[in-house]
VEXDREN-2710 file (C-alpha; in Angstrom, 1 decimal):
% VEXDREN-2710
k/r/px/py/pz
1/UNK/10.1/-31.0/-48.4
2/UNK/6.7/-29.0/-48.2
3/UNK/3.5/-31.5/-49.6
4/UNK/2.1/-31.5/-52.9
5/UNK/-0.9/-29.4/-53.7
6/UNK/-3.2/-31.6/-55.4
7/UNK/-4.2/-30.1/-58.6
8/UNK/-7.6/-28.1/-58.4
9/UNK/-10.6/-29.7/-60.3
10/UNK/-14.1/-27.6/-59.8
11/UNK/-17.0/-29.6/-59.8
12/UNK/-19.6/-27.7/-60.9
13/UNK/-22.6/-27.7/-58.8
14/UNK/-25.9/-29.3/-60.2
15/UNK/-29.4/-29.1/-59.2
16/UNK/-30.3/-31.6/-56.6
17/UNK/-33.4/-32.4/-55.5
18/UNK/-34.8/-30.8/-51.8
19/UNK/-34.9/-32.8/-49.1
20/UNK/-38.4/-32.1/-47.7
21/UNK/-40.7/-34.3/-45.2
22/UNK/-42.4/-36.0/-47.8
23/UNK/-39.0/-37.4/-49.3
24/UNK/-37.4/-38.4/-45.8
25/UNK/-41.0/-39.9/-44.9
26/UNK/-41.1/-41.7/-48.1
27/UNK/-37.6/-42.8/-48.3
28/UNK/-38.4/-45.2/-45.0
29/UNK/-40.0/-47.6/-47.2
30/UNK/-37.8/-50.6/-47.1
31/UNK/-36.3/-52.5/-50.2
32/UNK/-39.3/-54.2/-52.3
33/UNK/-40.0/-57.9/-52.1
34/UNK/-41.1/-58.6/-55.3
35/UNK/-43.5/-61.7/-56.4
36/UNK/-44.4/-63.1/-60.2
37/UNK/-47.6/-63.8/-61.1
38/UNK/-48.3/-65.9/-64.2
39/UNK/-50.8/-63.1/-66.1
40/UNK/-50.9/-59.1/-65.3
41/UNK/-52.0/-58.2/-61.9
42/UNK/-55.8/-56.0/-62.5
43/UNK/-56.7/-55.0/-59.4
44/UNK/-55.0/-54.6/-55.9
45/UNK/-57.1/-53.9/-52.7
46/UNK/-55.9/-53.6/-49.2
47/UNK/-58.5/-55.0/-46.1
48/UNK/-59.5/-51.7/-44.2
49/UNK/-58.9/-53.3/-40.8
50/UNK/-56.5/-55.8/-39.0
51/UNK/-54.7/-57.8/-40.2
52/UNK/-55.0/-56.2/-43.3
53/UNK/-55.5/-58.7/-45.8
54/UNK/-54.3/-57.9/-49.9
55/UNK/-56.5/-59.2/-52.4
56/UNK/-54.7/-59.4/-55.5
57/UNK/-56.8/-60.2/-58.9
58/UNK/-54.7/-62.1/-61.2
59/UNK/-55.6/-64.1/-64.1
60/UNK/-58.9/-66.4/-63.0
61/UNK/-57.7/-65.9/-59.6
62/UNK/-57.9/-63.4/-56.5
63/UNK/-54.9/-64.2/-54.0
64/UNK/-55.3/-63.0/-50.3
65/UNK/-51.7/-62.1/-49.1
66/UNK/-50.4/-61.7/-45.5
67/UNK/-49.4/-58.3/-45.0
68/UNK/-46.5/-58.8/-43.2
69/UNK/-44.8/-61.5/-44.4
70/UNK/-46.0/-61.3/-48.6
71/UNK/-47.5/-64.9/-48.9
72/UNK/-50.2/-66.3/-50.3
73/UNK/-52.6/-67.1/-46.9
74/UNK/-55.7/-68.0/-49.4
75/UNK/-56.5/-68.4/-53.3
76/UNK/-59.9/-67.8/-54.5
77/UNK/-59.9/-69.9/-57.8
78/UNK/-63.6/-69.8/-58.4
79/UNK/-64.0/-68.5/-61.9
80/UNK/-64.2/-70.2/-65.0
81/UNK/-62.5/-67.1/-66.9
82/UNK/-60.4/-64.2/-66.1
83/UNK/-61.6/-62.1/-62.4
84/UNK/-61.5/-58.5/-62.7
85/UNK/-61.5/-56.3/-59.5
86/UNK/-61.8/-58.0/-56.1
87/UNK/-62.5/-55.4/-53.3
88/UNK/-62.9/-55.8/-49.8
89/UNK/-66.2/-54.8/-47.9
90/UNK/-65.6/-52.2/-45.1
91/UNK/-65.9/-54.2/-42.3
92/UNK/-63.3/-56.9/-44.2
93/UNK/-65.9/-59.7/-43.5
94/UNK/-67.1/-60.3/-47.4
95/UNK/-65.0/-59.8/-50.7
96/UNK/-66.4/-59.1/-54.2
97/UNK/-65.4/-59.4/-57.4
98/UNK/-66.0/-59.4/-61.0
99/UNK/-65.4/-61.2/-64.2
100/UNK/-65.0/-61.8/-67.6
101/UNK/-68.0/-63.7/-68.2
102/UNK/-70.4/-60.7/-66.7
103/UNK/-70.9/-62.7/-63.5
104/UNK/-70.2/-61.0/-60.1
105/UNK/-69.5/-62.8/-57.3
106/UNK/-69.6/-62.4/-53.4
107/UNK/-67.4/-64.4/-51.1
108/UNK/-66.6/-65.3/-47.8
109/UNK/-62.8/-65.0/-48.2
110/UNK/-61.6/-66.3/-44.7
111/UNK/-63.6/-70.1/-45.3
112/UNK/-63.2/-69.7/-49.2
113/UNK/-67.2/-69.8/-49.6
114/UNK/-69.1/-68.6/-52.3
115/UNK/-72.1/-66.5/-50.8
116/UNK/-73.5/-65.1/-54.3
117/UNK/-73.9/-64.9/-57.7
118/UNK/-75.1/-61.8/-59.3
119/UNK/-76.2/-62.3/-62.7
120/UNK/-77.1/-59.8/-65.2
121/UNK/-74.3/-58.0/-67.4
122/UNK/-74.0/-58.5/-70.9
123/UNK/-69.9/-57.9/-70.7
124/UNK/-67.3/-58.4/-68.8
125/UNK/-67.7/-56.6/-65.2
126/UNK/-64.3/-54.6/-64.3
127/UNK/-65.4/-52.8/-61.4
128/UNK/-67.4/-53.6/-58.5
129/UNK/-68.1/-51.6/-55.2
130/UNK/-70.0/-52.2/-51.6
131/UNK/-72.4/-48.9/-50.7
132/UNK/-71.4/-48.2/-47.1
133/UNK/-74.1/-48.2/-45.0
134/UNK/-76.6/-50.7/-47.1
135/UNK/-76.6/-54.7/-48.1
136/UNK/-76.1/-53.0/-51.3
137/UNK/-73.7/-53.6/-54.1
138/UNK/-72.8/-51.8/-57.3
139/UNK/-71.3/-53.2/-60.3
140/UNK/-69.8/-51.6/-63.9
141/UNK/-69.7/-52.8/-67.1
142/UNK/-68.7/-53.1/-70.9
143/UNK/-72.0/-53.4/-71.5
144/UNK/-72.3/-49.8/-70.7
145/UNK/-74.0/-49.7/-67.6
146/UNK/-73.9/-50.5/-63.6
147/UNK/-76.4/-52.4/-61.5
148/UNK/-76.9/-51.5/-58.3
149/UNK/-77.8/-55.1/-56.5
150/UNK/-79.6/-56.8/-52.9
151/UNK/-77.1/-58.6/-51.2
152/UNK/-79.5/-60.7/-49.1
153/UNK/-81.6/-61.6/-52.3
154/UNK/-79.6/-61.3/-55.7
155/UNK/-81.8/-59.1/-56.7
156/UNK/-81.2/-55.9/-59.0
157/UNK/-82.7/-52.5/-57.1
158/UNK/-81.6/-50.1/-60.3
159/UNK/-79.9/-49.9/-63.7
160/UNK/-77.6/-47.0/-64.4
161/UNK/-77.5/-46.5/-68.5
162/UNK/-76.5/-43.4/-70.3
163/UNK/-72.6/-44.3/-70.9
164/UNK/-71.7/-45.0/-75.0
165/UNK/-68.5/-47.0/-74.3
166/UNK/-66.9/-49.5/-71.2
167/UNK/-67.5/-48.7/-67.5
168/UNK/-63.5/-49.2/-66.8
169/UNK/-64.3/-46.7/-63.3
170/UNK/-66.5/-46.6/-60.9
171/UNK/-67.0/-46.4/-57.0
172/UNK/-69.7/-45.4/-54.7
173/UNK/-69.7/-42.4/-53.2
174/UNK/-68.6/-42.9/-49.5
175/UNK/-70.9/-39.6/-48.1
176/UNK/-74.0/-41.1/-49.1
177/UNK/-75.5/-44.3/-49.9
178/UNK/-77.9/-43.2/-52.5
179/UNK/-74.8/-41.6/-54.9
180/UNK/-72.5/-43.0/-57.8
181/UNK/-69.5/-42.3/-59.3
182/UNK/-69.3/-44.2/-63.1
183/UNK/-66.4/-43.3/-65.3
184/UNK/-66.3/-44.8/-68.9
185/UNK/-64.1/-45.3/-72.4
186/UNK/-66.5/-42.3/-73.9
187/UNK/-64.5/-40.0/-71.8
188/UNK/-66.8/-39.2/-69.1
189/UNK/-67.9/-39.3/-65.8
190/UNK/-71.3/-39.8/-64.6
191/UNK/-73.0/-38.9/-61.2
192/UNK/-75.6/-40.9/-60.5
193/UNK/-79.0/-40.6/-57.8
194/UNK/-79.6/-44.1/-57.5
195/UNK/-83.6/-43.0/-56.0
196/UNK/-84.5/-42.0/-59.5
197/UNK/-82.0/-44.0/-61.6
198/UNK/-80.7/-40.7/-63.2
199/UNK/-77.5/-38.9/-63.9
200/UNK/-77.3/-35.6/-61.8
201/UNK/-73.6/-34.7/-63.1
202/UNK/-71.7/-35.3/-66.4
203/UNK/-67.9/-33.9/-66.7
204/UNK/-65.6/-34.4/-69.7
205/UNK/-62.4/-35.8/-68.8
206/UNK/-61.0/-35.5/-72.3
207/UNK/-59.6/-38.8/-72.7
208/UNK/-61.1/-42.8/-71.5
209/UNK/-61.4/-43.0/-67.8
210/UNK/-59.4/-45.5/-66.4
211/UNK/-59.7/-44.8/-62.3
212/UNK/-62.2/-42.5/-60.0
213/UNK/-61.3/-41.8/-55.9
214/UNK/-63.7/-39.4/-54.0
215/UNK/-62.6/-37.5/-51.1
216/UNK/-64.3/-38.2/-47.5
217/UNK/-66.9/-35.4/-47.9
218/UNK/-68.1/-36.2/-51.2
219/UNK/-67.9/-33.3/-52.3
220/UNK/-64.7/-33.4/-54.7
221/UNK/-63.8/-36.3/-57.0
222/UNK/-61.0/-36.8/-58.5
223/UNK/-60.9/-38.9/-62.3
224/UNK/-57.4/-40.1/-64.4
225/UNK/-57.4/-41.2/-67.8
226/UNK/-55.0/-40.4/-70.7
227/UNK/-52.1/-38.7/-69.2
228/UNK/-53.8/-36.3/-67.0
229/UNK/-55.6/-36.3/-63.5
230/UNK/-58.0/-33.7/-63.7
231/UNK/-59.7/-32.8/-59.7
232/UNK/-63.8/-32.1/-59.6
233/UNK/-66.4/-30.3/-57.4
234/UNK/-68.9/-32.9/-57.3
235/UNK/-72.2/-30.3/-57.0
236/UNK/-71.1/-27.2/-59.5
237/UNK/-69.4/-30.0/-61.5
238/UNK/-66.2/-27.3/-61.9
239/UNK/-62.6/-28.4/-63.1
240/UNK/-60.8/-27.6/-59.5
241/UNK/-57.8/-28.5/-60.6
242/UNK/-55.4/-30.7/-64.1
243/UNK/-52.7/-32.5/-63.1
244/UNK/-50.1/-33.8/-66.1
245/UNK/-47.3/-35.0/-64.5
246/UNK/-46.8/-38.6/-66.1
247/UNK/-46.3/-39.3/-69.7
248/UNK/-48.5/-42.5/-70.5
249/UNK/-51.4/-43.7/-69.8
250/UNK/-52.5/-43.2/-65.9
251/UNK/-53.9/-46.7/-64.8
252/UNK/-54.2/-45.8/-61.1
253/UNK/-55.4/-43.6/-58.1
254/UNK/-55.4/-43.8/-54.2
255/UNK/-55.5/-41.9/-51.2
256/UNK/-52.2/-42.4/-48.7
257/UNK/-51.5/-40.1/-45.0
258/UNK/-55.2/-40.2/-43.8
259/UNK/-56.6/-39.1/-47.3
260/UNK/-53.7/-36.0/-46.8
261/UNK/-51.8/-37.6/-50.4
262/UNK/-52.9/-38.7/-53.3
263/UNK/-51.4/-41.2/-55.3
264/UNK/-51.1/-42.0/-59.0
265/UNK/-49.6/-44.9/-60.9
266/UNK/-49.2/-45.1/-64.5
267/UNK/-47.7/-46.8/-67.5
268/UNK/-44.5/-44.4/-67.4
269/UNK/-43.3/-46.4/-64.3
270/UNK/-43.9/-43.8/-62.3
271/UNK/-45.8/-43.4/-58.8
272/UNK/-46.6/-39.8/-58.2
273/UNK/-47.4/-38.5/-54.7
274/UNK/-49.1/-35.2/-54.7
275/UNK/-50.2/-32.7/-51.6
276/UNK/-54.1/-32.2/-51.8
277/UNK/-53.8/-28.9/-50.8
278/UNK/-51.7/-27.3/-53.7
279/UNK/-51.8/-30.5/-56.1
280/UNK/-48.1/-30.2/-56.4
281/UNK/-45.9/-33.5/-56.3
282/UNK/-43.7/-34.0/-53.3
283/UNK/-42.1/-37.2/-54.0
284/UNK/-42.0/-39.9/-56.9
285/UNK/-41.5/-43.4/-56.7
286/UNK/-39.9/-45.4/-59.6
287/UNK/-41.0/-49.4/-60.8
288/UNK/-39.0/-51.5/-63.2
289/UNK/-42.3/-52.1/-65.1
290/UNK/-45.5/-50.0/-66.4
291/UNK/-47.8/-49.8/-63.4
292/UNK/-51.6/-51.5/-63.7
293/UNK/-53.2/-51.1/-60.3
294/UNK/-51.6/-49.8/-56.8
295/UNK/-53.0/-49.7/-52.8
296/UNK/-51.9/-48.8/-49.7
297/UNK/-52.4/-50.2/-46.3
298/UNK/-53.3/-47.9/-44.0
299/UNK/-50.8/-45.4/-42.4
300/UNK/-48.7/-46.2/-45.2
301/UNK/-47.3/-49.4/-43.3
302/UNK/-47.5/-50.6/-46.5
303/UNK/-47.5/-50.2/-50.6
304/UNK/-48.8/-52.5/-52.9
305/UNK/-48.0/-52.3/-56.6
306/UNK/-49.1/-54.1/-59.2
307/UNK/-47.3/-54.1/-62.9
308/UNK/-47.2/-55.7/-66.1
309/UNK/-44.3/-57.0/-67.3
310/UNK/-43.5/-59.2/-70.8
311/UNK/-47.0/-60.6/-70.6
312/UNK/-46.9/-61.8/-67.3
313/UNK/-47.0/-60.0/-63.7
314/UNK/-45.4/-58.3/-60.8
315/UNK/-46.4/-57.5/-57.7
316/UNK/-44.3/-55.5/-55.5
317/UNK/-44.6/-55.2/-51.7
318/UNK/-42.7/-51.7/-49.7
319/UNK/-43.0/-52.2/-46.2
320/UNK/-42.6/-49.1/-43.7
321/UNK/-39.2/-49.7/-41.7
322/UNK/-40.1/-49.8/-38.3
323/UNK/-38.0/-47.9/-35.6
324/UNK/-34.9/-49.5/-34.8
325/UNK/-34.0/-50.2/-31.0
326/UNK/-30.4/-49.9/-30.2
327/UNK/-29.1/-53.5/-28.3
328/UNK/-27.0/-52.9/-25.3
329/UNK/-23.4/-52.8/-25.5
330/UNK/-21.5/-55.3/-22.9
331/UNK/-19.1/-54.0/-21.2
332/UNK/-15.6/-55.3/-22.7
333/UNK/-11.9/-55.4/-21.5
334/UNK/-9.8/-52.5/-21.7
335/UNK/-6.4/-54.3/-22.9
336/UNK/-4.0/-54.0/-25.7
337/UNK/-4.0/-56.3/-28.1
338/UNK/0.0/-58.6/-28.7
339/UNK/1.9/-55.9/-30.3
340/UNK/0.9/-53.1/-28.1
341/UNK/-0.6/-50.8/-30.2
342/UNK/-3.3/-48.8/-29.0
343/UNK/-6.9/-49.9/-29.9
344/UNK/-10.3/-48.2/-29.3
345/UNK/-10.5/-50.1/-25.9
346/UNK/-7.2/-48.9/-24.3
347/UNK/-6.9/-47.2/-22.1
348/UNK/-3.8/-44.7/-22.0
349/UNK/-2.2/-44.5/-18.7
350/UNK/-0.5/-41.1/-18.2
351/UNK/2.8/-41.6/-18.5
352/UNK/2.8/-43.9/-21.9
353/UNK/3.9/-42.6/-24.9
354/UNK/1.9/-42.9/-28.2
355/UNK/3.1/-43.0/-31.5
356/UNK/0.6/-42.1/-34.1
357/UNK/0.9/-44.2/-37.1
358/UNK/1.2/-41.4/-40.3
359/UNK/-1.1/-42.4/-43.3
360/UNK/0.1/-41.5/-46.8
361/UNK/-2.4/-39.4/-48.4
362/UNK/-3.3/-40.6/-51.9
363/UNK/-2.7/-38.6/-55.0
364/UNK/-4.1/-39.3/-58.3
365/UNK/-2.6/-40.5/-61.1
366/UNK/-2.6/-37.3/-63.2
367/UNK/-1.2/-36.0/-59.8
368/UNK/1.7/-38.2/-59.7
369/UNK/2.6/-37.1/-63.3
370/UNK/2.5/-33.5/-62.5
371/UNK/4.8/-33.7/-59.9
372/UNK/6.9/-35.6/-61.5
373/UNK/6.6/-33.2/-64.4
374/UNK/5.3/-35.4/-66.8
375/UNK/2.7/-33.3/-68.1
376/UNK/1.4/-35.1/-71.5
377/UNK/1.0/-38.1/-69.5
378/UNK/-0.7/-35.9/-67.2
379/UNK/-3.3/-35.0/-70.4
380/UNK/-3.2/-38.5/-71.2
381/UNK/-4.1/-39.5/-68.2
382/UNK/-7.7/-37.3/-68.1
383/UNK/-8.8/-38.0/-71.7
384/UNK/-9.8/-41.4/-71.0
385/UNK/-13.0/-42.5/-72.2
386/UNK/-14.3/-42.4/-68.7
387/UNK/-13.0/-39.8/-67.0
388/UNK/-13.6/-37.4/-69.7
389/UNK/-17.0/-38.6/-69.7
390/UNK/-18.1/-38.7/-66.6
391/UNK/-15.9/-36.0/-64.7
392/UNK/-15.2/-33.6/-67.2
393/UNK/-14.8/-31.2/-64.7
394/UNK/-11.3/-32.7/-63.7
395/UNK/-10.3/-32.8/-67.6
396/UNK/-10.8/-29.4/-67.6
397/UNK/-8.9/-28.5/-64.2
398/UNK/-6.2/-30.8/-65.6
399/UNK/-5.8/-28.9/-68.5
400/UNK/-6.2/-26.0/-66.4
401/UNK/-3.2/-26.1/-64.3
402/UNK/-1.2/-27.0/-67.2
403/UNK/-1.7/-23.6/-68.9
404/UNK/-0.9/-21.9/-65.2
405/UNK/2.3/-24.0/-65.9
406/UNK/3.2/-22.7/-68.7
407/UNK/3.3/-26.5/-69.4
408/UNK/0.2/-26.9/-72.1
409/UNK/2.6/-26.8/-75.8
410/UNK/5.0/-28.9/-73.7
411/UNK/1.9/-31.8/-73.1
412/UNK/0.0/-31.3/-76.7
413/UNK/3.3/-31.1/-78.8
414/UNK/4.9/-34.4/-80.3
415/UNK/1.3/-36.4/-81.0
416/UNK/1.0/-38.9/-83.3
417/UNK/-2.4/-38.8/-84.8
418/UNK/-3.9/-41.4/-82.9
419/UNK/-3.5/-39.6/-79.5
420/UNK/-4.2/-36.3/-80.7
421/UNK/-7.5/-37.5/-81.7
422/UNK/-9.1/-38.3/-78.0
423/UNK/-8.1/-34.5/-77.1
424/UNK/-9.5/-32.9/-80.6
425/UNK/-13.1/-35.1/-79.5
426/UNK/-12.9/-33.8/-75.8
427/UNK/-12.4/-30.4/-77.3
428/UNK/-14.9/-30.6/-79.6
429/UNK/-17.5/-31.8/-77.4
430/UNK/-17.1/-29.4/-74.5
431/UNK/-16.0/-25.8/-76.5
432/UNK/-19.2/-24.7/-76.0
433/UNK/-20.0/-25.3/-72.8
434/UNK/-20.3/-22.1/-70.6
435/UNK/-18.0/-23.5/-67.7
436/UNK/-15.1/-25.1/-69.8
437/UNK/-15.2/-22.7/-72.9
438/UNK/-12.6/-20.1/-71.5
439/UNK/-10.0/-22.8/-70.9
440/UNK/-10.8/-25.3/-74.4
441/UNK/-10.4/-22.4/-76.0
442/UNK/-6.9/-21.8/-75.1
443/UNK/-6.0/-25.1/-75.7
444/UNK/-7.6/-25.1/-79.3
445/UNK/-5.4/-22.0/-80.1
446/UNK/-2.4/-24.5/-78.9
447/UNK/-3.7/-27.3/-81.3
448/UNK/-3.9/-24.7/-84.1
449/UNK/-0.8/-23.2/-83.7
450/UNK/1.2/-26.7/-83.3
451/UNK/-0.3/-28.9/-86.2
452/UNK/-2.6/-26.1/-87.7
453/UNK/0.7/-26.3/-90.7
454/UNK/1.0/-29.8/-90.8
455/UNK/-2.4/-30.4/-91.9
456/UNK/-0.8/-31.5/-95.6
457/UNK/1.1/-34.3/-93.8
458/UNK/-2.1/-35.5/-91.5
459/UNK/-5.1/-35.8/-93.9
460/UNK/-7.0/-37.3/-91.2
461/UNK/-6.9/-34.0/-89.0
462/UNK/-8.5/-32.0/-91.8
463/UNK/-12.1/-33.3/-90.6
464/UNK/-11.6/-32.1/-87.0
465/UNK/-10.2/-28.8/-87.6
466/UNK/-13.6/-28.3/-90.1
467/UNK/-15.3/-29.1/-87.0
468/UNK/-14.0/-27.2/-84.7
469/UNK/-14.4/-24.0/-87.3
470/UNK/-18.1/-24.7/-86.9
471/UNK/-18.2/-25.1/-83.2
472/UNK/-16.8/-21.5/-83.3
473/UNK/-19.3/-20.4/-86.4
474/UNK/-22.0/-21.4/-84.3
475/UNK/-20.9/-20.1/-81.1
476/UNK/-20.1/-16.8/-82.7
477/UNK/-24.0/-17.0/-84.8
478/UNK/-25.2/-17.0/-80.9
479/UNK/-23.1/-14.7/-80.0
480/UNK/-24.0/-12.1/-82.0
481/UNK/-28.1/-13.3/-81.9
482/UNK/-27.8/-12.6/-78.2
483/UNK/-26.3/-9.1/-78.8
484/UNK/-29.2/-8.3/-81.3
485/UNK/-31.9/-9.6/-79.1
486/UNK/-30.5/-7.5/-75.8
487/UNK/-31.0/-4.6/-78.3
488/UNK/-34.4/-5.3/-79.2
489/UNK/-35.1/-5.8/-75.6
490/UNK/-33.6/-2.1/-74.8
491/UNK/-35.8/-0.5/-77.7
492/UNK/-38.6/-1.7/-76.2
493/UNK/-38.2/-0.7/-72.8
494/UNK/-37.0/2.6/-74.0
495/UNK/-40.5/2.8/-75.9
496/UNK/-42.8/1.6/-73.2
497/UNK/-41.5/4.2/-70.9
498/UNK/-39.9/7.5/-73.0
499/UNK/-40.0/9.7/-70.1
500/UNK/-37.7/7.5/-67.6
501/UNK/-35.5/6.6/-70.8
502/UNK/-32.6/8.6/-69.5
503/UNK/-32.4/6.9/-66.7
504/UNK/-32.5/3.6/-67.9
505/UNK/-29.9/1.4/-67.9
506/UNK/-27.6/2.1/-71.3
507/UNK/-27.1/-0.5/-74.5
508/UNK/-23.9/-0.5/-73.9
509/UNK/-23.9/-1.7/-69.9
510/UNK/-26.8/-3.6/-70.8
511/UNK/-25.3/-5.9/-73.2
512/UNK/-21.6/-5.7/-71.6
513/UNK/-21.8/-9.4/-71.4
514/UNK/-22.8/-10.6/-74.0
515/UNK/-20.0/-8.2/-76.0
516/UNK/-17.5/-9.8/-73.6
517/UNK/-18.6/-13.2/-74.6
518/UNK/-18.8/-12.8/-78.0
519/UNK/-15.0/-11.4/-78.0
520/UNK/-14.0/-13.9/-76.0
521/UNK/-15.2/-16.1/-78.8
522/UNK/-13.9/-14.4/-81.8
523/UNK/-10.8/-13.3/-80.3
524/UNK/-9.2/-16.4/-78.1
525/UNK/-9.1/-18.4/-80.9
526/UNK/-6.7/-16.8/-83.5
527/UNK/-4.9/-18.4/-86.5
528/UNK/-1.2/-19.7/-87.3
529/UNK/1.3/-18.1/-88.6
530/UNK/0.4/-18.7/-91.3
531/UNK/-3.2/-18.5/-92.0
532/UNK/-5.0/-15.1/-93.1
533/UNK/-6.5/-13.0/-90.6
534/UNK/-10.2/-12.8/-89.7
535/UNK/-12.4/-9.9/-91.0
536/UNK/-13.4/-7.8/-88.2
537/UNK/-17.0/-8.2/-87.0
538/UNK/-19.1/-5.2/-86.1
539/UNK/-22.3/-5.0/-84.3
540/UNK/-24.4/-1.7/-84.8
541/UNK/-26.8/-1.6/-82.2
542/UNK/-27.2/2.1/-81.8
END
């Protein structure tokens, strides 16, 4: 007896995302360890040398983590009120940090020492900042203005006023020592020439600037606030480039592949990774909570994350997988095991004899049914709530091979109203869809012509049949909108160009589709017996 052909179910192919380079590379990262923190996390910094330290500013607190193994190795728990942005300097000898009270503070994070205290803000100090190359600090404010400060003396070299709102932003710029980046709640962002004490450059963002990075060369900044990133050249002070991929409030910005990425983290969940030369995203990451502050260690070993969740917390740690190394195999006993059968370590002499074992193939359960010719236990079979839900497209095939059968009146007839119903919702849901609509439409015609005269006796099947007349109304209204729009479209080519009109493709070839679509429509599904015919419908697009 010849096999069973299982019954053919097309799955209809659906866009999938491309595998590039940046998706493998970023798919390493390994499973995230995840840590609580009693208040949200405000600021994450990553040590820029060995062993790579990660200050994390949390509540009155900034906690140094290990790297490698995501524990606490010191707590800095000076600070009467909440700490706002530790940072490490670039050598990763000295960490600073600000707070709620206005009062910045300089620490030796290794012996827990406080060095300094730099007092002078009127507001809470967000942002702070080392200038690379000088015992210089820098320091932003609510009160609306940064403070450039001597680290040997606690004294303030400059004031920097000129914002109307919060200093939320601000970094200094890492090609020269005398420049500064300021980005404030009034929407802009400020270049300052710390020599004069003087804006040089002022850009609109458009919305309050919540994070600023600045390429290498200084020459192009880049600022995020609202739900936009927008890219600037930092001497014509031109808009290079906009970027709105999130949908919420971006909190976040960092470099990641030697300053080749950029990264953005935002209150959408979302961590965007973007190519700096085309600005395009090549990979997102997704967070179970809105995103507040974000770093990366560097050669992406590994991803810090900061987020908010239900008042309190979470900090989540990504580490790269590192390569793995293949142990060797020992060298095992080639022997059959007590009943003689052949395992992967025997060894076949020549003159044994093997007898392959035959596995039953498995058959579905609509299968089963078909073959035993059981076809409305077939149907019942594919309209369950979740197969008709989540693989439609084997409904459909179901249904499919039933009307190649001949077997579709035998599996709809004889329903009581209670199982005709999941079949008149699956219908109803999927008439319209281009892939299903030629084969729901022959089984609606089935459904009319079997209970389309019994409607007196089955009040309850009055509703669906008015539906499905308006799933056809509608399909035909598109129908015959399509046809009038491919018309319009062919008058106005023909007017563009009159002398190549003869050329041109006809109305008639090119609206051939759409004419066989919209018969396919009003024709498949015909009336009982008993109902009046349709009025002929006809499109003049001459």
């Amino acid at each position: 007896m010849a096999a069973f052909k299982k019954t053919h179910t097309r799955a209809y192919s659906k866009s999938a995302s491309k595998a590039t380079t940046d998706t493998t590379y970023w798919r390493k990262l390994e499973f995230p360890v995840t840590v609580k923190e009693f208040t949200s996390i405000d600021y994450v910094d990553v040590c820029p040398v060995e062993p790579y330290y990660i200050a994390v500013t949390s509540g009155p607190k900034i906690d140094i983590y290990n790297k490698q193994t995501a524990q606490v190795w010191k707590t800095l728990s000076r600070f009467q009120r909440l700490a706002y942005g530790g940072k490490f300097k670039q050598d990763g000898q000295l960490l600073l940090a600000g707070s709620e009270e206005g009062v910045v503070k300089l620490f030796n994070y290794r012996q827990k020492q406080l060095l300094r205290l730099f007092k002078g803000h009127e507001g809470p100090t967000h942002r702070v900042d080392f200038i690379q190359g000088l015992p210089h600090i820098v320091t932003f404010s609510d009160d609306k203005t940064a403070i450039v400060w001597d680290m040997s003396d606690e004294s303030k070299l400059c004031t920097l006023s000129g914002h109307t709102d919060f200093l939320r932003a601000g970094i200094a710029s890492p090609a020269s020592e005398n420049m500064i980046l300021t980005g404030s709640y009034d929407h802009t962002v400020k270049l300052w020439d710390t020599r004069t004490a003087t804006s040089v450059l002022t850009v609109d963002h458009g919305a309050p600037v919540e994070s600023l990075v600045c390429f290498p060369s200084g020459g192009v900044f880049v600022s995020a606030g609202g739900c936009e990133i927008n890219v600037w050249d930092a001497i014509a002070g031109r808009l290079l480039a906009k970027l709105s991929q999130h949908h919420k409030t971006v909190t976040c910005l960092s470099f990641a592949t030697d300053k080749k990425r950029l990264m953005s983290g935002s209150l959408d969940r979302h961590v965007k990774i973007y190519d700096i030369d085309t600005y395009s995203v090549v990979h997102t990451l997704d967070y179970p909570s809105p995103i507040l502050s974000m770093a990366v260690a560097p050669g992406d070993s590994t991803l810090v994350v900061g987020m908010i969740s239900a008042g309190s917390g979470l900090l989540s740690f990504q580490h790269r997988r590192s390569p793995e190394t293949t142990a060797p195999v020992l060298s095992k006993r080639k022997v059959a095991n007590i009943r003689n059968t052949v395992t992967d370590e025997f060894v076949v002499m020549p003159n044994d004899q093997v007898v392959h074992h035959l596995e039953r193939e498995k058959v579905a359960k609509y299968d089963r049914m078909m073959c035993r010719f059981e076809y409305s236990r077939a149907l019942d079979a594919v309209l369950t709530s979740y197969t008709a839900q989540k693989t439609t497209n084997v409904s459909v095939g179901v249904m499919q091979e039933l009307i190649r059968r001949r077997g579709i009146k035998t599996a709809v007839a004889g329903r009581e109203v209670k199982t005709l119903k999941p079949l008149l919702y699956f219908v109803l849901k999927n008439i319209r869809h281009p892939a299903y609509k030629k084969v729901l439409m022959d089984v609606a015609n089935v459904i009319i012509d079997i209970y389309g005269d019994t409607l007196d006796e089955n009040p309850g099947l009055v509703k669906h049949f008015m539906q499905l007349k308006e799933e056809v109304a509608a399909e035909m209204r598109v129908a015959r909108e399509h046809i009038s729009l491919m018309g319009a479209i062919q008058m106005f080519l023909t007017a563009s160009n009159p002398e190549r009109a003869p050329a041109m493709t006809s109305i008639q070839q090119l609206t051939a589709t759409s004419t066989l679509h919209y018969n396919d429509v009003h024709k498949a599904l015909q009336p009982s017996s008993s109902a009046k015919s349709a009025p002929t419908v006809v499109v003049d697009v001459s």
